[in-house]
DSSP file (Angstrom, degrees, kcal/mol; ACC not computed):
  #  RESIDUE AA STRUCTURE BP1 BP2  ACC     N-H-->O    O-->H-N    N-H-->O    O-->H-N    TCO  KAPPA ALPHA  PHI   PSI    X-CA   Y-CA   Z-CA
    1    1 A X              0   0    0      0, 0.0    10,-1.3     0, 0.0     2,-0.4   0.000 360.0 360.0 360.0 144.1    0.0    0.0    0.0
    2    2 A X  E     +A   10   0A   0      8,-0.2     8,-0.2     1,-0.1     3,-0.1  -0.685 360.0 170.8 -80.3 135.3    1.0    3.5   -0.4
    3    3 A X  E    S+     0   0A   0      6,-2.0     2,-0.4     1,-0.5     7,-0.2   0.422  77.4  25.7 -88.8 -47.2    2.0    5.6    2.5
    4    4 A X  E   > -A    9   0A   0      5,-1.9     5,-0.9     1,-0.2    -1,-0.5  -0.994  63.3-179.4-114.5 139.6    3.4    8.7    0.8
    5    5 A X  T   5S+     0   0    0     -2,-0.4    -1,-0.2     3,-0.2     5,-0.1   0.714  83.5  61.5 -87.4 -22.8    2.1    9.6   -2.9
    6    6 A X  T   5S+     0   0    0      1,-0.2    -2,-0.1     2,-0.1    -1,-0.1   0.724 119.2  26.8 -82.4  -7.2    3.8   12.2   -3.5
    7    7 A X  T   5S-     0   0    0      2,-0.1    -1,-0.2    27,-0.1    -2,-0.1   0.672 101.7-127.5-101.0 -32.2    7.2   10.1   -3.1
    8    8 A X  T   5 +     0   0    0      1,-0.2     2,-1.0    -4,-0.2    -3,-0.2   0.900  51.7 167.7  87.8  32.9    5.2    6.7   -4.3
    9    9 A X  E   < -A    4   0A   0     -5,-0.9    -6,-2.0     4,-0.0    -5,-1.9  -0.756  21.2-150.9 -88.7 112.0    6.7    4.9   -0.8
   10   10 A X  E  >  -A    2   0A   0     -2,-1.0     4,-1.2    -8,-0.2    -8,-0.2  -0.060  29.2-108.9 -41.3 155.5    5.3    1.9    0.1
   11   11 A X  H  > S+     0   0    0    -10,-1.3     4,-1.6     2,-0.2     5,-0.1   0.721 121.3  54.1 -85.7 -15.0    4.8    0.1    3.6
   12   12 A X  H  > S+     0   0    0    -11,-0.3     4,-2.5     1,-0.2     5,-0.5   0.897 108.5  47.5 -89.6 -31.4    7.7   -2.5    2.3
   13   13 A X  H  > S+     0   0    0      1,-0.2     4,-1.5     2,-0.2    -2,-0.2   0.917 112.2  45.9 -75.3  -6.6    9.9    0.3    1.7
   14   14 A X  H  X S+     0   0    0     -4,-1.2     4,-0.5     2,-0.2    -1,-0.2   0.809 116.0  48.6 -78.2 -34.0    9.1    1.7    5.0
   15   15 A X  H  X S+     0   0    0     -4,-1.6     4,-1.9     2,-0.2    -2,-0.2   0.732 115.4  45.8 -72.6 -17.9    9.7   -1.9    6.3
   16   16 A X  H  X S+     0   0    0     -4,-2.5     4,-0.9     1,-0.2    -2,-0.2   0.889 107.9  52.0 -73.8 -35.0   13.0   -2.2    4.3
   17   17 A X  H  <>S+     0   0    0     -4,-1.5     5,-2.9    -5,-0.5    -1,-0.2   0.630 111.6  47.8 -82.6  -1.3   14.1    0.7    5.3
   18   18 A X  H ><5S+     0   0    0     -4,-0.5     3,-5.0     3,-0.2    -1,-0.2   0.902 107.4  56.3 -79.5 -80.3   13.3   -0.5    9.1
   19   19 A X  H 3<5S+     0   0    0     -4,-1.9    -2,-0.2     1,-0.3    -3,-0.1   0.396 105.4  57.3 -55.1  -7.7   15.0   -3.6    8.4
   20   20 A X  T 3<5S-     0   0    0     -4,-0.9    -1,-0.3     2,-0.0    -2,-0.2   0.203 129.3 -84.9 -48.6 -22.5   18.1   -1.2    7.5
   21   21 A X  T < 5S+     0   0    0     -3,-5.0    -3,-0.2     1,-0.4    -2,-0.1   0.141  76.9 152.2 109.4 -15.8   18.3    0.4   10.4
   22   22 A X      < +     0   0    0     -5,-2.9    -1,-0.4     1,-0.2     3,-0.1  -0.298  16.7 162.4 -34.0 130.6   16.0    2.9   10.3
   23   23 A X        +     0   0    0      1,-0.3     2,-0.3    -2,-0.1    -1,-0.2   0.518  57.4  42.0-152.6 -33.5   14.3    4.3   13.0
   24   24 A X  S    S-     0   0    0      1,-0.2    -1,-0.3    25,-0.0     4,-0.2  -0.845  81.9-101.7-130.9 146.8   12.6    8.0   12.0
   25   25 A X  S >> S+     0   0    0     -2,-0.3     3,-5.6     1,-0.2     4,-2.0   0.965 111.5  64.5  13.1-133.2   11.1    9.2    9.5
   26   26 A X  H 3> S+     0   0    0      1,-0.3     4,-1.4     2,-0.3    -1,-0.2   0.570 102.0  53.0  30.7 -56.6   13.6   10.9    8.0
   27   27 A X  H 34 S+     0   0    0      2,-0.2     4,-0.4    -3,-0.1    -1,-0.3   0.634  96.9  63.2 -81.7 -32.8   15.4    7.9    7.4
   28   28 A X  H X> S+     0   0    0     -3,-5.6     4,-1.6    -4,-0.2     3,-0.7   0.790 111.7  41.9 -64.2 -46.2   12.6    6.3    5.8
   29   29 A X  H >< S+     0   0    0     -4,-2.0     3,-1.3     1,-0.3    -2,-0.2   0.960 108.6  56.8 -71.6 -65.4   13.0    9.1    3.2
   30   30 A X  G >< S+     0   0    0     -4,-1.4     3,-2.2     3,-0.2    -1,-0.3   0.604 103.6  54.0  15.2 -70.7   16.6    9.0    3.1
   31   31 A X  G <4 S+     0   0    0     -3,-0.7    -1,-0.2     1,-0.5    -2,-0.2   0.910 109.7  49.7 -80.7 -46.4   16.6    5.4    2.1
   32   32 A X  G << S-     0   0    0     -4,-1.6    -1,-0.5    -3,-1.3    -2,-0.2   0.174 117.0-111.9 -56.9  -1.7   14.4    6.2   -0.6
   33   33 A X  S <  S+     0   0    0     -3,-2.2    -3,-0.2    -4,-0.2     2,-0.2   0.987  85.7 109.4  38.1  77.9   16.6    9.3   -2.1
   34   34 A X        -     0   0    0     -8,-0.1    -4,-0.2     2,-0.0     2,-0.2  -0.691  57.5-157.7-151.6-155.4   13.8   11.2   -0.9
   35   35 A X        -     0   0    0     -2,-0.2     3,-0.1    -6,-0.2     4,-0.0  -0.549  38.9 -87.5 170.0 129.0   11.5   13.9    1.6
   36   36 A X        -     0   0    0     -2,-0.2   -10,-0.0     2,-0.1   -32,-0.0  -0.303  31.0-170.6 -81.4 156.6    8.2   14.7    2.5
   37   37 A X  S    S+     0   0    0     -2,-0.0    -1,-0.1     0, 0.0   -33,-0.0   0.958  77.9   6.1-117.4-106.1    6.7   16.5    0.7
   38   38 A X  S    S-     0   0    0      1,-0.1    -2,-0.1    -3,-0.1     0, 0.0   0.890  87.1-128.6 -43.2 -53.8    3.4   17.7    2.1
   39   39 A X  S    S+     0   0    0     -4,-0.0     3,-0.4     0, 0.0     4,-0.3   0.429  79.8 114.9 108.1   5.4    4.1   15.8    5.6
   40   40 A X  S    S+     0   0    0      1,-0.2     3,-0.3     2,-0.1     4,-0.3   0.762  77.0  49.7 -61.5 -22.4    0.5   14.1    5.3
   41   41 A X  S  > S+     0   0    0      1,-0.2     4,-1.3     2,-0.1    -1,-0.2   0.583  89.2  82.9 -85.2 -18.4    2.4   10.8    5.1
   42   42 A X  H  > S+     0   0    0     -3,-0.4     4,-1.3     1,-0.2    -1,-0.2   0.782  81.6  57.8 -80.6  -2.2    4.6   11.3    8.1
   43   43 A X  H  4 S+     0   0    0     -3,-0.3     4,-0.3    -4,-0.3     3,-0.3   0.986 113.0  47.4 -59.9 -52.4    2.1   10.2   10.9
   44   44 A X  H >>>S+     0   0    0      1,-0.3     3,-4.7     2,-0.3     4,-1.5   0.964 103.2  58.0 -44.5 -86.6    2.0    6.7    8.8
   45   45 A X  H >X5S+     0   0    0     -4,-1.3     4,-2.2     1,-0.4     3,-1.0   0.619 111.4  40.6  -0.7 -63.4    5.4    6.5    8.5
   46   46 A X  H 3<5S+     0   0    0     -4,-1.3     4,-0.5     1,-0.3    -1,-0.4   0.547 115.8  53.2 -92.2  -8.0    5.9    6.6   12.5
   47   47 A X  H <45S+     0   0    0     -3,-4.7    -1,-0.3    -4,-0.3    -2,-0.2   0.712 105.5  47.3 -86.9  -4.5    3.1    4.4   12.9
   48   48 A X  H <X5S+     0   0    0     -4,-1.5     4,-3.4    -3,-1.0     5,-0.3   0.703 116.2  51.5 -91.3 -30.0    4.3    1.9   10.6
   49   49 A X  H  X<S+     0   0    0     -4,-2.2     4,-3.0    -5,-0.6    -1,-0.2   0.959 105.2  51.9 -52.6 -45.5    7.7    2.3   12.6
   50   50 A X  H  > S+     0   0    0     -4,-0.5     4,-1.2    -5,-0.2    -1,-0.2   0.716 110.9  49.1 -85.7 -16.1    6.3    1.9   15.9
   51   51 A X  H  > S+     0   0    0      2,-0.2     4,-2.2     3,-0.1    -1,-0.2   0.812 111.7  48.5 -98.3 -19.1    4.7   -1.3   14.7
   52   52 A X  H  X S+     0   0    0     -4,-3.4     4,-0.8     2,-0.2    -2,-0.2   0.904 108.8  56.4 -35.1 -60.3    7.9   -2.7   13.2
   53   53 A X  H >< S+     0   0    0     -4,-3.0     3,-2.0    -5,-0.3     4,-0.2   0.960 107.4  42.0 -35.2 -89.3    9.3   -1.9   16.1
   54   54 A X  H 3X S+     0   0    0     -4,-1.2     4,-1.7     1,-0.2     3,-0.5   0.693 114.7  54.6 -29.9 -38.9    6.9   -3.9   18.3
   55   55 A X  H 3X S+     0   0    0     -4,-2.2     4,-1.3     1,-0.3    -1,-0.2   0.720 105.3  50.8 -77.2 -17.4    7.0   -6.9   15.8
   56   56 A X  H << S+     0   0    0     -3,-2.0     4,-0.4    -4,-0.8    -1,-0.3   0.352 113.1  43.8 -98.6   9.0   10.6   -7.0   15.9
   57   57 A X  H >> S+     0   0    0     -3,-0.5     4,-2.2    -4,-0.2     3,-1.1   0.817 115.3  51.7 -88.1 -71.9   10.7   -7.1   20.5
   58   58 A X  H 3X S+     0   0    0     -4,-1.7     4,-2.2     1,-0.4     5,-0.4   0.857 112.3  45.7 -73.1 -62.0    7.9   -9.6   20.4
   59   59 A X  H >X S+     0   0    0     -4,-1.3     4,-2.4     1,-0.2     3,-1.4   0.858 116.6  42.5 -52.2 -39.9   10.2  -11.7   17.8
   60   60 A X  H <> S+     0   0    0     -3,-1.1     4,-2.4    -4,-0.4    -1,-0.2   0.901 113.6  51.9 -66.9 -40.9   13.4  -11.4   19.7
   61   61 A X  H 3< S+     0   0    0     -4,-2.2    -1,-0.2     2,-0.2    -2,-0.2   0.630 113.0  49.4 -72.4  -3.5   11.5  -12.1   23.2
   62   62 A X  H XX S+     0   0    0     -4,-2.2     4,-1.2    -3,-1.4     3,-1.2   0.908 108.8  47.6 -76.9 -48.6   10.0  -15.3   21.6
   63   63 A X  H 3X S+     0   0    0     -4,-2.4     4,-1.2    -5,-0.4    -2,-0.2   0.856 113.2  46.4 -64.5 -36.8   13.0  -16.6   20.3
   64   64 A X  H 3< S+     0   0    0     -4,-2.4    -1,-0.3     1,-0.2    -2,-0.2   0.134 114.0  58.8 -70.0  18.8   15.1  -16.0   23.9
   65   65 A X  H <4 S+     0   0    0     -3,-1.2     4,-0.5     3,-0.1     3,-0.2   0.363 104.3  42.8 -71.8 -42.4   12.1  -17.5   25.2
   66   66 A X  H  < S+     0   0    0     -4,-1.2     4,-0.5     1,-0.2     3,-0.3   0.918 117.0  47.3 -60.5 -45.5   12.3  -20.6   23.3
   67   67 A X  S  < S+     0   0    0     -4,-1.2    -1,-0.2     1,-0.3    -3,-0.1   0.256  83.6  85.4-103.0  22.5   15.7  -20.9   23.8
   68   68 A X  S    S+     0   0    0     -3,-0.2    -1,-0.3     1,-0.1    -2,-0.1   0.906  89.8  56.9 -76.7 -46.1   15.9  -20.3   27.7
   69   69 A X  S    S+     0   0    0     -4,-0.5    -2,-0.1    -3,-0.3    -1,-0.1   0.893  84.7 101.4 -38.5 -32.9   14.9  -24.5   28.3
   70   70 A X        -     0   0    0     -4,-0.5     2,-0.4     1,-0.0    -3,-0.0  -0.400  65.3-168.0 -71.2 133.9   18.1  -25.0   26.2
   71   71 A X        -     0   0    0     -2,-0.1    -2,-0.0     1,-0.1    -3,-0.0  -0.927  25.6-102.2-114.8 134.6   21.0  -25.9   29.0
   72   72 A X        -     0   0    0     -2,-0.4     2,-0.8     1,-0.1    -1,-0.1  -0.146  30.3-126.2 -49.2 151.7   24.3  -26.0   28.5
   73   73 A X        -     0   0    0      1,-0.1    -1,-0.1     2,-0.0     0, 0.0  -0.756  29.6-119.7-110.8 107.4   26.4  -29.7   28.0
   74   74 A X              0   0    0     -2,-0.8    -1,-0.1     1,-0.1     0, 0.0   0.139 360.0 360.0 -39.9 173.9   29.1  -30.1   30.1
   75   75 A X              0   0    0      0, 0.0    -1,-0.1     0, 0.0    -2,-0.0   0.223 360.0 360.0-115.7 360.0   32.3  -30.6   28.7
């Protein structure tokens, strides 16, 4: 889906650009060679951030969650 039109970004480039290191805004445009333009887009932007965000804790606290049973083997 489009987020920005007047740049044409998409929620996967906002998720690439996540998965890059991104963090703001800003950065989302950046990735893109880009800048917003009107600034209608930029709420989306940070909300699609902030849910990235949150999908990427929950995965990292599942996976150390998984792997807390796993015990080390003596030597």
């Amino acid at each position: 889906m489009f987020v920005c039109s007047c740049n044409m970004l998409t929620d996967t480039d906002v998720e690439t650009a996540a998965r890059n290191g991104a963090v703001r805004p800003k950065e989302v445009y950046e990735s893109k060679g880009c800048r917003a333009q009107c600034g209608n887009c930029v709420p989306g932007v940070v909300c699609l951030l902030r849910q990235i965000a949150r999908q990427g804790r929950a995965t990292i606290a599942d996976t150390m969650h998984r792997h807390a049973d796993i015990q080390p083997q003596a030597m």
